[in-house]
C-alpha positions in Angstrom: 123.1 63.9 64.7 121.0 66.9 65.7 119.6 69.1 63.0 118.6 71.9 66.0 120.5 73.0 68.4 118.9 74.7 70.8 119.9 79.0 72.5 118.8 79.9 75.6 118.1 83.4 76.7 117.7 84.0 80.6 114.9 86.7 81.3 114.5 88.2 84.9 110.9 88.9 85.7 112.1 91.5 88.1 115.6 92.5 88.5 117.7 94.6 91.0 114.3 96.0 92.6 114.7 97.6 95.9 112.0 99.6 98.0 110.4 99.3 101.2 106.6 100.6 102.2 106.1 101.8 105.8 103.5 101.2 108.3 100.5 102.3 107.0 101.7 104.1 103.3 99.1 103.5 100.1 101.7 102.6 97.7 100.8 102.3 94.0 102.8 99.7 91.7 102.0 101.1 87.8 103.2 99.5 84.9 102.7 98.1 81.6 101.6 94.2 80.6 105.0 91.8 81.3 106.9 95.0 83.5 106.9 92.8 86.6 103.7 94.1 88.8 102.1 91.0 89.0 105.1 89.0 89.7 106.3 91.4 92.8 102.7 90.8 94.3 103.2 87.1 94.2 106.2 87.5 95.6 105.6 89.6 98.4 102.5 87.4 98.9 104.7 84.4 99.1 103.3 82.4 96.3 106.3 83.4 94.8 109.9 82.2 95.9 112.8 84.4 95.2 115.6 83.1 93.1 117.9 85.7 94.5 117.8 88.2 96.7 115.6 88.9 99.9 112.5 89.9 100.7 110.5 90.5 104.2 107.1 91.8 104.9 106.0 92.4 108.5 109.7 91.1 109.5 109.2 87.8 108.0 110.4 86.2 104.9 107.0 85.4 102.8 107.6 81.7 101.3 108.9 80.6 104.4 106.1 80.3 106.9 103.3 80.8 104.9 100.8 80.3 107.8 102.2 82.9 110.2 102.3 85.6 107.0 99.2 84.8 106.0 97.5 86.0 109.3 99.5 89.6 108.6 98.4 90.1 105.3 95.1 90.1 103.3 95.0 90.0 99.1 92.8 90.4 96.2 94.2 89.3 92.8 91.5 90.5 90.4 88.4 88.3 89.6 90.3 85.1 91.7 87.7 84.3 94.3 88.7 83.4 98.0 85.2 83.2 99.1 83.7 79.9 98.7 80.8 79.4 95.3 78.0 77.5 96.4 77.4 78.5 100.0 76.4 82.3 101.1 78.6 85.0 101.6 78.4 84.8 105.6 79.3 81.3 105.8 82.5 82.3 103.8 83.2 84.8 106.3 82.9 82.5 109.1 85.1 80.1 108.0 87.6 82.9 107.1 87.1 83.8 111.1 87.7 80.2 112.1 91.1 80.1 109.5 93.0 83.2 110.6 92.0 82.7 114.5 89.7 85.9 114.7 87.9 86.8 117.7 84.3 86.8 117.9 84.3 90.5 119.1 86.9 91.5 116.4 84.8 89.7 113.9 81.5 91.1 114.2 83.1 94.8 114.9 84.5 94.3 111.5 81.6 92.7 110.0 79.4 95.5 110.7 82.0 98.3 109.6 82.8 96.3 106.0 78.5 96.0 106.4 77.7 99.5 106.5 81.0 100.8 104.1 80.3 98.8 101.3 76.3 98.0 101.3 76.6 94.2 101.7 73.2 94.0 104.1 71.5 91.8 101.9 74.3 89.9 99.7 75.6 88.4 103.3 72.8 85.5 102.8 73.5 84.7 98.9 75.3 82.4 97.6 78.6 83.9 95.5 77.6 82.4 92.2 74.1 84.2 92.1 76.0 88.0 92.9 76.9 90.3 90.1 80.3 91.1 89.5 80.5 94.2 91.3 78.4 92.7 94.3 81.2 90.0 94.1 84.1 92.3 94.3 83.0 94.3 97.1 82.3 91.1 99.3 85.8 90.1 98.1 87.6 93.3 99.5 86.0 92.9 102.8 86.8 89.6 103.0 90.3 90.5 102.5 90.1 93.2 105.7 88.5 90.8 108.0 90.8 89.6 110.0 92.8 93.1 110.5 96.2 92.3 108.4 98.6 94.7 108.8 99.1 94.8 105.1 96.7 94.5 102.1 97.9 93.8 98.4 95.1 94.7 95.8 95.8 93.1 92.1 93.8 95.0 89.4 90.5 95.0 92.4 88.4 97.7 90.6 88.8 95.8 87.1 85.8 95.3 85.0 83.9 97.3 87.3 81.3 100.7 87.0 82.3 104.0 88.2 79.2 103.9 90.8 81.6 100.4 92.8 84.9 101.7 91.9 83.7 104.7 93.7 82.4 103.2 96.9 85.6 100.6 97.1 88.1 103.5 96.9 86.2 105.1 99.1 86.6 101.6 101.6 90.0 101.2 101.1 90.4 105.1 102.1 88.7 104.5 105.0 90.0 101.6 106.4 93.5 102.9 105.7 93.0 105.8 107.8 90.9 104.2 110.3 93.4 100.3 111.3 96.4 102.5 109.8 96.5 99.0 107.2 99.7 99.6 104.9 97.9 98.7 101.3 100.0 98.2 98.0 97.4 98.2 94.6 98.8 97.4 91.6 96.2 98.1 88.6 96.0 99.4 84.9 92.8 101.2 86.3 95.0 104.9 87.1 92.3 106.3 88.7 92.6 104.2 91.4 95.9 105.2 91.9 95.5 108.8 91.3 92.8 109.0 93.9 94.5 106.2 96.6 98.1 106.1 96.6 100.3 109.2 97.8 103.1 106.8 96.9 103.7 105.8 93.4 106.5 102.5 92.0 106.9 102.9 88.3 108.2 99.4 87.0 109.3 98.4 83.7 111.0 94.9 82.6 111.2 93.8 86.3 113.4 97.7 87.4 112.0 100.8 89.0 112.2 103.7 86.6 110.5 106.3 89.2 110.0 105.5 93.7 107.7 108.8 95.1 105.5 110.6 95.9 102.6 110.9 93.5 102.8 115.2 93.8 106.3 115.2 92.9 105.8 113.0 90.1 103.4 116.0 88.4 105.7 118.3 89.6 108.7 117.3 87.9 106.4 115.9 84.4 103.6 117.0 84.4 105.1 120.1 83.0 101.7 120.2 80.5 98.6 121.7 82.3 94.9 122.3 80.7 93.0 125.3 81.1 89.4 125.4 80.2 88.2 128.6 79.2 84.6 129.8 78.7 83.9 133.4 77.3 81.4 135.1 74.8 84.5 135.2 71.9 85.8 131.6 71.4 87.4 132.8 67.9 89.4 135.7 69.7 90.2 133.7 72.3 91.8 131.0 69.7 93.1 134.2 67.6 95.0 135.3 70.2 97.0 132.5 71.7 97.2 130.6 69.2 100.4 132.0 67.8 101.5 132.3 71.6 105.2 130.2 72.1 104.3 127.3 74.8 100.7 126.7 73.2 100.2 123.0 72.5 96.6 122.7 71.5 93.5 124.5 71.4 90.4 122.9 71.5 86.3 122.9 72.1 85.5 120.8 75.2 82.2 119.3 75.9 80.7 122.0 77.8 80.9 124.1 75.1 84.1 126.3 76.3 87.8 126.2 75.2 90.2 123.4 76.5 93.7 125.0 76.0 96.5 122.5 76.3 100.0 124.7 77.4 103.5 123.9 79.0 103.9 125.9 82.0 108.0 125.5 81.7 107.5 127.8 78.5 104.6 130.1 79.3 102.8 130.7 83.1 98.9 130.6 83.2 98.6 133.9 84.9 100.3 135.0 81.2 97.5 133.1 79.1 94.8 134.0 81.7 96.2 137.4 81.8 95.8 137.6 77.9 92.4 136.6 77.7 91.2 138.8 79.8 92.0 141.5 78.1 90.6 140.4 74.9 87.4 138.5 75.7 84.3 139.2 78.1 85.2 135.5 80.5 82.7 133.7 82.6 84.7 130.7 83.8 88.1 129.8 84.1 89.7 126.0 85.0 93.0 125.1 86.0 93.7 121.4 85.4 97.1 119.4 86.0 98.7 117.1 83.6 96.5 114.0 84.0 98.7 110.8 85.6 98.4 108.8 82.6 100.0 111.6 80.1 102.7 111.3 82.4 103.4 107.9 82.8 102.8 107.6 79.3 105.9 109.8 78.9 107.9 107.4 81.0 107.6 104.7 78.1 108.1 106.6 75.8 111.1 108.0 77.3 110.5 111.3 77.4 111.7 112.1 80.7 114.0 109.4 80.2 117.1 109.2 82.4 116.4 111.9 84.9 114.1 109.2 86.1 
């Protein structure tokens, strides 16, 4: 007789999504640990089969002939190599050239554009284990765009990484988007990537879309809080006089030694608080700053815009 009896509880990874990225769009795929972002890259990737459903990328189904979408698409999933250890980065690249069929033409055109966009002159003849992990991750990305795939999927490719390389591989994938028109879907916890690279933004949440836009609208319609930074010869008077003012969130000192005043423009415009100022205080500079992404997509979880989303 069994003292246990076991329940079963059947979880969806991702549920009922439905969205489709066109030639060439920088979409970003944002959401918490468990939403689902992960699991849609696999699947897209084709490491990934579908339980339900259909999926196609390029016009083909994914899982179903790997080989053929493979040669469409290029992927980074975080710190997973797909360059080879012990041998130097060039001989990586070469057998990449032989794997997805590139011409010798097509490959050293590439080579020397990835070269020269992300500084890889002299890490070409090391061996991957003796690279840093930044030098790492930039040989990864190129690797990635070598043979010219029509779509890119970046996992979390900035992560661990200084400002000084997440700089110069936005500024890569930028390029390379504008220049081969490559349709590129990042997914990363890093929003700065996404703020700076992806026009098109897919918040997900236990495997659903909760938001499908464009990045612009998405401040537009909650990103109702803006900062103004304010520098003048009377903090106090400046704090004196809006801080009774209806719409005021927060006042306080920044870092460079001005004002940071925290507002909601649904309740009160800036030319209002700017207009106020000015006719209290001697000003010397004056900054207008949107609601930063992660504010807002903070709000998503927390429900604040809730349902109209």
């Amino acid at each position: 007789m069994d003292l246990l009896v076991p329940t079963y509880e059947q979880i969806f990874a991702v549920h009922d999504l439905n969205f489709s990225i066109g030639k060439g769009e920088m979409a970003g795929l944002i959401g918490l640990n468990g939403a689902g972002k992960s699991t849609t890259m696999k699947l897209l990737t084709g490491v990934l089969v579908p339980t339900s459903g259909s999926l196609t990328v390029g016009g083909d189904e994914p899982h179903k002939n790997r080989m053929k979408h493979n040669k469409k698409m290029g992927a980074v999933f975080g710190q997973r190599s797909q360059l080879w250890w012990d041998v130097p980065v060039i001989d990586s690249y070469r057998l990449l050239q032989k794997i997805y069929g590139v011409a010798e033409a097509d490959f050293r055109t590439n080579l020397e554009y990835f070269t020269a966009q992300l500084s890889l002159g002299e890490l070409l003849n090391v061996p991957l284990r003796l690279l840093s992990l930044g030098q790492k991750m930039r040989c990864e990305i190129a690797a990635a765009f070598l043979h010219s795939p029509e779509v890119v999927f970046l996992d979390e490719p900035t992560i661990g990484l200084d400002f000084r390389i997440k700089k110069k591989i936005r500024e890569f994938v930028l390029n390379v988007n504008r220049q081969y028109n490559t349709t590129i879907v990042l997914t990363t916890h890093d929003l700065g990537d996404i703020e700076e690279l992806c026009n098109r933004i897919l918040i997900i949440d236990a495997g659903k879309i909760l938001y499908d836009g464009s990045q612009v609208e998405l401040k537009k319609n909650f990103g109702a809080e803006l900062e103004l930074d304010i520098f003048s010869e009377g903090e106090q008077r400046v704090f004196d006089v809006l801080k009774t003012q209806p719409g005021i969130i927060s006042i306080l000192n920044n870092a460079e030694g001005g004002l940071t005043v925290r507002f909601d423009r649904d309740k009160v415009p800036a030319a209002e608080i700017i207009g106020k100022i000015a006719g209290t205080v001697s000003v010397t500079d004056i900054r207008l700053r949107g609601s930063a992404l992660e504010n807002i997509i903070e709000k998503f979880y927390q429900g604040q815009p809730g349902d109209s989303a």
